[in-house]
N, C-alpha and C positions, 0 to 999 in steps of 0.2 A: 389104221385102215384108211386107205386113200382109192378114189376111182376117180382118178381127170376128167374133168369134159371137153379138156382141147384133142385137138387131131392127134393119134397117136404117131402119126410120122414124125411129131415133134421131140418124142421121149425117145431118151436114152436107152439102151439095153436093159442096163440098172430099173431102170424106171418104166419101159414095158413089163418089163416079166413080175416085176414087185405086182406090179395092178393086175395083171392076169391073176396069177395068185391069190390076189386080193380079193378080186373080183370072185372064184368060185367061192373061195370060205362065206362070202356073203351070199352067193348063192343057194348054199348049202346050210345058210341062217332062215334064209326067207323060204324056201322051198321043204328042208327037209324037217327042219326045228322050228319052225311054224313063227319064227319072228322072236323066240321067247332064249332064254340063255344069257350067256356071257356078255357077247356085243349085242342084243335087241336092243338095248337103253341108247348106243351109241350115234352120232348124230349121221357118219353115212349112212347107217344101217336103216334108220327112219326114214331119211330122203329117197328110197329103191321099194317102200311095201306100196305093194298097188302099183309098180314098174316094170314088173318082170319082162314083159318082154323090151323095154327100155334097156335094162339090162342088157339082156341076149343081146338084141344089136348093136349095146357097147362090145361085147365081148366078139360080137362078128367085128369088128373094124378092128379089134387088136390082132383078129386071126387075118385080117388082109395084109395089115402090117407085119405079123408072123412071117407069113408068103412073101412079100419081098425083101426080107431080109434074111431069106431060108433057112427061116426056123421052122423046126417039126412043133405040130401041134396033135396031141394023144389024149385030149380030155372035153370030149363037146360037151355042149348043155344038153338038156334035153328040151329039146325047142315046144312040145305040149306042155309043162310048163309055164311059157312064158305068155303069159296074159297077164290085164291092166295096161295102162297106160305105154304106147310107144317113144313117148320123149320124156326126156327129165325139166323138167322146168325149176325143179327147187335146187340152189344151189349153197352148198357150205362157205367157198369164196367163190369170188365172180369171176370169171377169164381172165381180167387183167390181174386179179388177187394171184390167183393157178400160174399164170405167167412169173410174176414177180418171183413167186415161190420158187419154181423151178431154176427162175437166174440166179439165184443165189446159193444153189446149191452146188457142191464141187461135183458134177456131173458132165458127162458129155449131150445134155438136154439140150435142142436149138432150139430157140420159140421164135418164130415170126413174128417182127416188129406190123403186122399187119391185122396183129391178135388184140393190141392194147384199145 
C-alpha cells in the first residue's frame, strides 16, 4: 500500500492509477471499517487516521491529474466524510526517499530534479 506525497504529474500511468486504487482501499479502511482489519496495523494506514480530508485532497490532485491526461474518473469520495486534519505531515519516506524510489523503478516515472 503506497500514497506518494510528490505531485502527481510526476507518476507514471502505472504508478497514478496503482495510488488511486490504493488510495480508495484505504479510504474504505478508515471510513467504512473504522481503522480495524487486515491493513489497520499497516504503517500507511496509521499515517491517514485523523486525515481524512488530507486524503480527499490527495485524491482531488490525482483526479486533476486524471483530467489532463483524459482519464475517466467514476468513483468519488464522499467529501462529508472527510474531516481531521487537511495536510499530511507524517511521512513513511521523506520526498527525496519517494524520489529515489520511483528512479529506480522500471517505470515511465519523471521526478523533477527540483524535488531532491
Amino acid at each position: 500500500m503506497r500514497i506518494w506525497d510528490i505531485n502527481p504529474k510526476y507518476l507514471c500511468r502505472k504508478h497514478l492509477l496503482a495510488e488511486h486504487r490504493e488510495l480508495h482501499g484505504l479510504w474504505n479502511i478508515l471510513t467504512k471499517h473504522g481503522g480495524i482489519g487486515g491493513y489497520s496495523k499497516h504503517p500507511e494506514t496509521k499515517r491517514w487516521i485523523g486525515k481524512l480530508k488530507s486524503l480527499y485532497n490527495r485524491h482531488e490532485s490525482l483526479l486533476i491529474e486524471f483530467s489532463k491526461r483524459g482519464y475517466q474518473h467514476k468513483s468519488p469520495l464522499d467529501k462529508k466524510l472527510a474531516t481531521g486534519d487537511t495536510t499530511q505531515k507524517i511521512f513513511i519516506n521523506t520526498i527525496k526517499e519517494q524520489k529515489n524510489i520511483l528512479t529506480k523503478k522500471p517505470c515511465e516515472c519523471f521526478i523533477d530534479k527540483s524535488l531532491n
